[in-house]
N, C-alpha and C positions, 0 to 999 in steps of 0.2 A: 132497515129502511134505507134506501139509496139515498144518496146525498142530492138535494136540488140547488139550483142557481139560484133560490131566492130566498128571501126569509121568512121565519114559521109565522110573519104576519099576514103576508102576502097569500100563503098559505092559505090560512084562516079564513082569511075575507073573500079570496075565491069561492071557498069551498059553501058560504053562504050564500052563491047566485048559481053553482052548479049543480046538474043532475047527476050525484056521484054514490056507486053504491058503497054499503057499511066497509068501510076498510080498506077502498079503490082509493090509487094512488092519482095525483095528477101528473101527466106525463109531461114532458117539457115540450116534445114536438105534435101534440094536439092543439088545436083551438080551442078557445073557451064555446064555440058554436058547436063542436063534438063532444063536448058535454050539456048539449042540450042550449044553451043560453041562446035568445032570440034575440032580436034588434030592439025590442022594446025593454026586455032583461038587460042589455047593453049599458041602457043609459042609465041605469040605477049602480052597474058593475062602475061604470065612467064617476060617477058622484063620490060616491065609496071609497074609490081609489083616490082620486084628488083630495075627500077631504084626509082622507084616514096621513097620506102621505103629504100634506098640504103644497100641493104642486096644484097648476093648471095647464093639461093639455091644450099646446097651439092645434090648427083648424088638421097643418098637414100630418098632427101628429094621432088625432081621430082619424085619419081616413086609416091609418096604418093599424087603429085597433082591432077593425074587421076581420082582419088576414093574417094579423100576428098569432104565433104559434102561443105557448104560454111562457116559455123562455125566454121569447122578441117582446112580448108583454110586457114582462119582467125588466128587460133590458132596458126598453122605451122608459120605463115610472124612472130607473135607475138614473136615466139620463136627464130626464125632468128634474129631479132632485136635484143634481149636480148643478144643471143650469140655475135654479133659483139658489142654490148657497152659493155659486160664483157671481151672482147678481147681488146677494145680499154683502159678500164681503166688498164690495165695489162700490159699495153703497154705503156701505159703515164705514 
């Protein structure tokens, strides 16, 4: 199995809003919309992900959901993450 840029959670909870056959890898330069997922699947993937990762996507950080590959995907939660622990250490 190739190594991916994210982890077997990210994985996981993907692979419960995608249309993916038995054993299909998710590619890193696909969209989640190339696996099928619609605008309305979108927002259930959007919930999932913030709470699973307990982040909250800012407004310009949804536009960039659309069009992210699933590696920019990945990248984007990454970067959510980082900003809420460098706010919480800031904070404590």
């Amino acid at each position: 199995m190739p190594q991916r840029p994210w982890p077997p959670s990210f994985d996981a909870l993907l692979r419960t809003h995608l249309s993916l056959g038995e054993g299909e890898e998710i590619a890193p330069e696909l969209t989640p919309f190339d696996y099928g997922l619609d605008s309305l699947s979108t927002v259930g993937l959007l919930l999932d992900l913030e709470e699973q990762y307990a982040i909250t996507l800012a407004d310009d950080q949804l536009a960039v959901l659309g069009s992210a590959d699933t590696a920019g995907l990945w990248a984007l939660l990454a970067k959510a993450g980082a900003e809420r622990d460098e706010g919480q250490e800031a904070a404590g």
